[in-house]
C-alpha positions in Angstrom: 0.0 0.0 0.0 1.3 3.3 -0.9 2.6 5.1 2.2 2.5 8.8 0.3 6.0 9.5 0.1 6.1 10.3 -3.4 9.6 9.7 -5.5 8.3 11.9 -8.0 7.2 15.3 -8.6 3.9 14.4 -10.5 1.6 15.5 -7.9 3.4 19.4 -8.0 3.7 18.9 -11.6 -0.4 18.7 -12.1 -1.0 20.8 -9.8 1.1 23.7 -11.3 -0.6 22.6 -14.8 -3.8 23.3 -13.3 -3.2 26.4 -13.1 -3.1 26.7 -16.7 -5.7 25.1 -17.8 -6.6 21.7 -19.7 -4.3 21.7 -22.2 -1.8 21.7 -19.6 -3.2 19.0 -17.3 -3.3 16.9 -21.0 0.8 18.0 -21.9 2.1 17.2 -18.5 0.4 13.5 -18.5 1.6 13.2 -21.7 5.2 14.5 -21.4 5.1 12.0 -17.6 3.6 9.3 -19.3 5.8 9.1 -22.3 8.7 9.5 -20.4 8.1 7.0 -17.5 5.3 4.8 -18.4 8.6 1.9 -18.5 9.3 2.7 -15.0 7.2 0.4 -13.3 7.6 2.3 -10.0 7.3 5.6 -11.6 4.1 4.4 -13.6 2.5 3.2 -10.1 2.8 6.0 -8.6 1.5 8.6 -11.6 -1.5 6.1 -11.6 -2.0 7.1 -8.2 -1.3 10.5 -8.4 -3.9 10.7 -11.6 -6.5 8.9 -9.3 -5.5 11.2 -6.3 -6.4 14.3 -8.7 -10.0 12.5 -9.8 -11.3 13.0 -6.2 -9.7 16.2 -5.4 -11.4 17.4 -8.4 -15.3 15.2 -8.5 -16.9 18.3 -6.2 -15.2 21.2 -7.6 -14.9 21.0 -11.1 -16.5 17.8 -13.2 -14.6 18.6 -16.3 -11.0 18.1 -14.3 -12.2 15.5 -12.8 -13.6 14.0 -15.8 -10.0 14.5 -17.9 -8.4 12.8 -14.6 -10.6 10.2 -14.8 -9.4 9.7 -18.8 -5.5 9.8 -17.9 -5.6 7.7 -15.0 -7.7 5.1 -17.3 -4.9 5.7 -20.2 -2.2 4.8 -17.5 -3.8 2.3 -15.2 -5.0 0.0 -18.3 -0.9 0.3 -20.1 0.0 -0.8 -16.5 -2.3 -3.5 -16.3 -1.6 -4.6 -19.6 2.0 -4.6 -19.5 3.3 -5.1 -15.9 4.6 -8.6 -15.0 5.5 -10.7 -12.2 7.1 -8.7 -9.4 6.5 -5.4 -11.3 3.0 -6.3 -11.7 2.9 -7.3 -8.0 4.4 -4.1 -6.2 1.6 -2.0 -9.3 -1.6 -3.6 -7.7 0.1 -3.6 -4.2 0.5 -0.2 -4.5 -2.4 0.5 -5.8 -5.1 -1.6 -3.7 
């Protein structure tokens, strides 16, 4: 189970993008994603930083929340598809 010590800076990195709008949100998951999304650790934990983001945005702002909702399904379905063995067991441990 993830204890929220993050190893990356994902959860400042969307946050900032917020700021700018949705084309930001979209370029930072895409720049993370692209450049991580073989990191098995790294991938786990923008899946969880992308799911974090869904419900601090559900209340405030359905169309964030909505685009979360997208990028975490784009990441957590690459991880579940491609994660193996011990990789695929610290992803869903992580994760649960």
């Amino acid at each position: 189970m993830f204890d929220g010590n993050f190893k990356t800076s994902f959860m400042v990195d969307f946050s900032i993008a917020e700021c700018f709008g949705m084309d930001a949100i979209k370029d930072t998951f895409n720049r993370a994603f692209n450049e991580w999304k073989n990191n098995y650790e790294y991938l786990t934990e923008l899946v969880i930083v992308l799911n974090w983001k869904i419900w601090e945005w559900y209340e405030k702002n359905e169309e964030v929340a909505r685009l979360y909702n997208d990028l975490w399904e784009k990441a957590d379905g690459y991880a579940c598809d491609t994660l193996e063995g011990e990789q695929a067991e610290y992803f869903f441990n992580m994760t649960d």
